[in-house]
OpenMM code with the backbone's topology and positions (N, CA, C; nanometers):
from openmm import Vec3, app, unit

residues = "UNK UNK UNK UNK UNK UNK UNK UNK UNK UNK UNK UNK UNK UNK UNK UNK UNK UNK UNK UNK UNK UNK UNK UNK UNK UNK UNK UNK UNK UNK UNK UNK UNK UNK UNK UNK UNK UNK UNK UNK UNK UNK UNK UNK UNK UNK UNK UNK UNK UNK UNK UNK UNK UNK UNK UNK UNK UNK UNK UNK UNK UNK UNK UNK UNK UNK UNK".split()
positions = [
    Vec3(0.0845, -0.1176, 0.0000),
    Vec3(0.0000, 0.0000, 0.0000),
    Vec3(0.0890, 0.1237, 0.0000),
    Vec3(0.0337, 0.2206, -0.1252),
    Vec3(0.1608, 0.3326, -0.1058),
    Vec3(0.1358, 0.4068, 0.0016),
    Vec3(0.2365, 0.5101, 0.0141),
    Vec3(0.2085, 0.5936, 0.1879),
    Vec3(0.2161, 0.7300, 0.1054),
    Vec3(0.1589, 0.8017, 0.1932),
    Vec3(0.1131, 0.9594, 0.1044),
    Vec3(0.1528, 1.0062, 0.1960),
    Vec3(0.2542, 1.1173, 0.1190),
    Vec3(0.3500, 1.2086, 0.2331),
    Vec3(0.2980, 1.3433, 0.2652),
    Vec3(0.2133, 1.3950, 0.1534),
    Vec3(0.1778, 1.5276, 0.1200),
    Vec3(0.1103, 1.5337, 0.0514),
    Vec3(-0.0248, 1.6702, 0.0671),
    Vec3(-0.0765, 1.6636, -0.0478),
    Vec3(-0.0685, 1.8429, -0.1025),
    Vec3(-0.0588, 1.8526, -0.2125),
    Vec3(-0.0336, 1.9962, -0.2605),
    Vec3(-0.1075, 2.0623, -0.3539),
    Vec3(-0.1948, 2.2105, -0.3226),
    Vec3(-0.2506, 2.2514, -0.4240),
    Vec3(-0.2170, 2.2619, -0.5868),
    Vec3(-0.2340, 2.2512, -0.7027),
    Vec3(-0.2262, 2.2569, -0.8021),
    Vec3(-0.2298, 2.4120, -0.8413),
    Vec3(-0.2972, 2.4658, -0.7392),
    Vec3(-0.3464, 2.6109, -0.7591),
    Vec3(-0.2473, 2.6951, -0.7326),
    Vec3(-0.2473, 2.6900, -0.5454),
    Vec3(-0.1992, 2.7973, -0.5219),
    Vec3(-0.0927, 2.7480, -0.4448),
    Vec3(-0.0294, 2.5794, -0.4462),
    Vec3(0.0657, 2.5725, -0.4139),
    Vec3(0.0720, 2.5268, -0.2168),
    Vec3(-0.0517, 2.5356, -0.1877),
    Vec3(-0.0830, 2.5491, -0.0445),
    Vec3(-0.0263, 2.3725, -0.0169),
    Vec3(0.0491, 2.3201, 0.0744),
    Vec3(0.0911, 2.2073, 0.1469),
    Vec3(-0.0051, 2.1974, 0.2606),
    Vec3(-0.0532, 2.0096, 0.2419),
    Vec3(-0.1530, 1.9735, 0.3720),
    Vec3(-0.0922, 1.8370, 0.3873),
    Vec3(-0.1167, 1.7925, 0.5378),
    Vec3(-0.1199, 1.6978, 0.6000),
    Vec3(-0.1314, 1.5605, 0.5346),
    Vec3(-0.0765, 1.4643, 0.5346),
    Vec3(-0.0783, 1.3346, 0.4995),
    Vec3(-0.2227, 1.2428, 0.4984),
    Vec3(-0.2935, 1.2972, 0.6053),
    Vec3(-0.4209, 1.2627, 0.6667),
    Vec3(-0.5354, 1.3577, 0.6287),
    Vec3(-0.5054, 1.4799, 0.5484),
    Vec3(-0.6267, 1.5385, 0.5005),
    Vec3(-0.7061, 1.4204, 0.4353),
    Vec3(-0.8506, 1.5313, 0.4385),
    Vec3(-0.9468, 1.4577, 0.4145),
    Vec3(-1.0398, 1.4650, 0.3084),
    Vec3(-0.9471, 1.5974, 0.1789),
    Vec3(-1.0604, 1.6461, 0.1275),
    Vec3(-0.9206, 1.6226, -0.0358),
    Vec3(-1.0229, 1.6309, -0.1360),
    Vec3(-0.9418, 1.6049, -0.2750),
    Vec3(-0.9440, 1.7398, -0.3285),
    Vec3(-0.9875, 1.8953, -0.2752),
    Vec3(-0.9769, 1.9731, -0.3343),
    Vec3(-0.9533, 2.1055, -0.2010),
    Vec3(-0.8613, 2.1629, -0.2606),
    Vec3(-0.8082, 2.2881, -0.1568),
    Vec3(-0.8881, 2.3646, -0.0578),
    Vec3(-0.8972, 2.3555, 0.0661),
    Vec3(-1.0082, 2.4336, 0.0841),
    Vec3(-1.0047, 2.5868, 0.0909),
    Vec3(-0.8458, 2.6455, 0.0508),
    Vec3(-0.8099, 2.7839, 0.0257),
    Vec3(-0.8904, 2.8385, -0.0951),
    Vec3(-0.8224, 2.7707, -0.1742),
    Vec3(-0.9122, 2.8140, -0.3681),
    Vec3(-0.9411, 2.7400, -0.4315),
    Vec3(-0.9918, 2.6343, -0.3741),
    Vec3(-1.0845, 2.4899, -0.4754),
    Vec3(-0.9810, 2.4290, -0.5852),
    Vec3(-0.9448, 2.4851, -0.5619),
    Vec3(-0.8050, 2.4086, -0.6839),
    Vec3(-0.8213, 2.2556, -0.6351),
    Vec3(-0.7661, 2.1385, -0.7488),
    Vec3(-0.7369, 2.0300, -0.7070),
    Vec3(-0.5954, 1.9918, -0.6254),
    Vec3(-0.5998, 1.8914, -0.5270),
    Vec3(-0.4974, 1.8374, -0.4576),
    Vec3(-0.4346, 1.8019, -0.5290),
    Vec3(-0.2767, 1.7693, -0.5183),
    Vec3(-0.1833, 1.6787, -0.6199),
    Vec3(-0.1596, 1.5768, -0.4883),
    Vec3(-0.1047, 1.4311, -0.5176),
    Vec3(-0.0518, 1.3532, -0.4130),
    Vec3(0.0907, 1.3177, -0.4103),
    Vec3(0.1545, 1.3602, -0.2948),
    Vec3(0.3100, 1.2634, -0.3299),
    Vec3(0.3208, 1.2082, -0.2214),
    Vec3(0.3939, 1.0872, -0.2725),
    Vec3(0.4038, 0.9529, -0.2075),
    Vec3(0.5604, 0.9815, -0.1278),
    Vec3(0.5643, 0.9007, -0.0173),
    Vec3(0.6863, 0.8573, 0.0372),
    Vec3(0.7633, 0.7643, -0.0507),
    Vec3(0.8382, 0.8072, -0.1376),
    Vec3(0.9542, 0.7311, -0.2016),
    Vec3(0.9987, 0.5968, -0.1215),
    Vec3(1.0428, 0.6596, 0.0055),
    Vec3(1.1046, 0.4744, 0.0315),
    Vec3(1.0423, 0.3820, 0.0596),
    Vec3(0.9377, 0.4431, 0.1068),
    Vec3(0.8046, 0.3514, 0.1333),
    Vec3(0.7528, 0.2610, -0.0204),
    Vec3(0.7699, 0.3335, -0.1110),
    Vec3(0.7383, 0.2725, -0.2299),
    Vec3(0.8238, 0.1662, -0.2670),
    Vec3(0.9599, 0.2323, -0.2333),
    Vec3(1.0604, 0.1005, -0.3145),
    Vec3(1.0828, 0.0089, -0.2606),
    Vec3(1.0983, 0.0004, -0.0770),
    Vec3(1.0725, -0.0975, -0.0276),
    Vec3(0.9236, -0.1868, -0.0573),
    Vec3(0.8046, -0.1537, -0.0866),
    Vec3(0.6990, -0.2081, -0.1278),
    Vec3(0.7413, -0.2967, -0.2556),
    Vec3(0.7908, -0.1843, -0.3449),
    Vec3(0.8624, -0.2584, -0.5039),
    Vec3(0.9383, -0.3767, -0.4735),
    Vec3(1.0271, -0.3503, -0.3815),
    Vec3(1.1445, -0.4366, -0.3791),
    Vec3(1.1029, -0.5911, -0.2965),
    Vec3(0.9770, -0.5801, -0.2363),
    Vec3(0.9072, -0.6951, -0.1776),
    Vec3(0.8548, -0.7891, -0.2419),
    Vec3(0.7724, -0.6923, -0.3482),
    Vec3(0.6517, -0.7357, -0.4559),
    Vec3(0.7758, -0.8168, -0.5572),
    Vec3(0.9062, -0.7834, -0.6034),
    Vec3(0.9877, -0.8171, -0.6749),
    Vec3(1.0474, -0.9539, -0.6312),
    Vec3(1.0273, -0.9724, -0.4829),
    Vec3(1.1226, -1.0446, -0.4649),
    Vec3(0.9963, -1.1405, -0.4882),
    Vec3(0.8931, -1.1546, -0.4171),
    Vec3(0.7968, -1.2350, -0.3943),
    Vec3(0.7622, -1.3232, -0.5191),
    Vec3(0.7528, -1.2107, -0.6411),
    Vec3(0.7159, -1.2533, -0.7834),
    Vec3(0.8476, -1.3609, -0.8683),
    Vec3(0.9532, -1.3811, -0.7847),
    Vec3(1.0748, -1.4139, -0.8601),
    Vec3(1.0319, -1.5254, -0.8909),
    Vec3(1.1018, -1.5661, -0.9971),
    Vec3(1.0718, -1.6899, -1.1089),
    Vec3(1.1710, -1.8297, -1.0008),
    Vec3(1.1442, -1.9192, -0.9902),
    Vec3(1.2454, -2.0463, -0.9721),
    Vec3(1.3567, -2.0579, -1.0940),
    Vec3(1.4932, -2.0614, -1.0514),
    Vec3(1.5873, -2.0492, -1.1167),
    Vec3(1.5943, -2.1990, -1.1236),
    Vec3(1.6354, -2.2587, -1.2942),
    Vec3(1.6581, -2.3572, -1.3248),
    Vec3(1.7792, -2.3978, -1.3278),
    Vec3(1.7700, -2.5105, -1.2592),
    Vec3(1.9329, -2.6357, -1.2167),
    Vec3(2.0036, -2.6084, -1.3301),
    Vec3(2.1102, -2.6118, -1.3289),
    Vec3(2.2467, -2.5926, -1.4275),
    Vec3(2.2206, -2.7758, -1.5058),
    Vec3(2.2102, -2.7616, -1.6346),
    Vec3(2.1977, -2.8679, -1.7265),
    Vec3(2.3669, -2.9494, -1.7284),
    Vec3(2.3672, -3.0519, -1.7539),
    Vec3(2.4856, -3.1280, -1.7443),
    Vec3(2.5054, -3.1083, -1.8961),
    Vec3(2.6758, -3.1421, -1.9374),
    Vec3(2.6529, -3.1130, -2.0741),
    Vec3(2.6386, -3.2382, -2.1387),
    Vec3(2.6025, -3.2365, -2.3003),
    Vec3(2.5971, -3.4030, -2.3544),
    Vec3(2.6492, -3.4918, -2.3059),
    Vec3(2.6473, -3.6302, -2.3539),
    Vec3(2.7057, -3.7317, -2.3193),
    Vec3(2.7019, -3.7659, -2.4685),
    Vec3(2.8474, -3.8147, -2.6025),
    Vec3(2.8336, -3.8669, -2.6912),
    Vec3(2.8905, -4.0576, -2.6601),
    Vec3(2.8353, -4.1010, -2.7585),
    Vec3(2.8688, -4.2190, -2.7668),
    Vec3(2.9680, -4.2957, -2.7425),
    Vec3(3.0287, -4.3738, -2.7000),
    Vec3(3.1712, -4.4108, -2.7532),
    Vec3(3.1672, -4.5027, -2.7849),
] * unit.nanometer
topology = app.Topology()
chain = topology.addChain("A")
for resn in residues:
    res = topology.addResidue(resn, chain)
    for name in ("N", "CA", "C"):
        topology.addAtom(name, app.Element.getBySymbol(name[0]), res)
């Protein structure tokens, strides 16, 4: 789940609380923008990455010819 660090008018630039409650400024109705906590994200990424990893396949022996 991402984490929201800030949210910022589009308008007039006004900075609110992580925990506001509203999607539009209540200075000048402008819309909110959202930014996320970066490390919070990449640690999320870097979980989801590991979790999703493929099973690495056994090292193949090489031929065997005839003799």
């Amino acid at each position: 789940m991402p984490v929201i660090a800030q949210w910022e008018c589009a308008r007039c630039r006004a900075v609110f609380a992580a925990d506001a409650g509203h999607s539009v400024c209540p200075q000048c109705g402008g819309p909110l923008l959202v930014f996320y906590d970066n490390p919070a994200l990449r640690q999320t990424a870097a979980l989801r990455r590991k979790s999703m990893e493929l099973p690495r396949s056994m090292p193949v022996g090489g031929i065997i010819s005839p003799q």
